[in-house]
N, C-alpha and C positions, 0 to 999 in steps of 0.2 A: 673204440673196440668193435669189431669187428663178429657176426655171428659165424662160427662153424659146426654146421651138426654135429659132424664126428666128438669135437668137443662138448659139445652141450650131452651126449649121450654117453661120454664118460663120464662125466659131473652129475649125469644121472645116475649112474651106477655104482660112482661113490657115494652120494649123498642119499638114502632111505627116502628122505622127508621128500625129496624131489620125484621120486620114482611114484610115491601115494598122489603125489600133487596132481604130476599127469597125469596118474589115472584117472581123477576128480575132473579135470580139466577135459577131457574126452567125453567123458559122461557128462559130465554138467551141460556140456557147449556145444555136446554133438560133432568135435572136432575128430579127422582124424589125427594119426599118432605123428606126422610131418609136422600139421600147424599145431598142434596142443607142446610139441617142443619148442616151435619158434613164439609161442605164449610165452610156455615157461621163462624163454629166455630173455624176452623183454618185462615180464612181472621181477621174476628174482635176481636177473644179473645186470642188465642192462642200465646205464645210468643209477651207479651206485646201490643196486641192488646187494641184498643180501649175501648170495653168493659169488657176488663180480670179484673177488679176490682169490677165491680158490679157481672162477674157471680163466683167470688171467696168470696162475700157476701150472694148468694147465696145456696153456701157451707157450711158458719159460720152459717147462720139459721139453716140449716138442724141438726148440729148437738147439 
């Protein structure tokens, strides 16, 4: 699986709990809003993460 921002910032946008997360994730880490998404996306999707089902639905749309 493959990362795409554009995806990961839809998946942010449907999912609430992900949108708080980053913001934690920036604060917490001092990160800006580029790598606190590519966090996101290796903590909750990546390698059977959490939300790896919905943003590999989000893939299926696409094509």
């Amino acid at each position: 699986m493959k990362y795409i921002k554009s995806q990961m910032q839809q998946l942010i946008k449907d999912h609430k709990e992900l949108h708080t997360r980053l913001k934690d994730l920036k604060v917490e880490h001092g990160l800006g809003k580029n790598d606190a998404i590519k966090a996101l996306y290796h903590s909750e999707v990546a390698d059977g993460g959490r939300y790896q089902s919905a943003y590999q639905a989000l893939d299926e749309h696409k094509k």
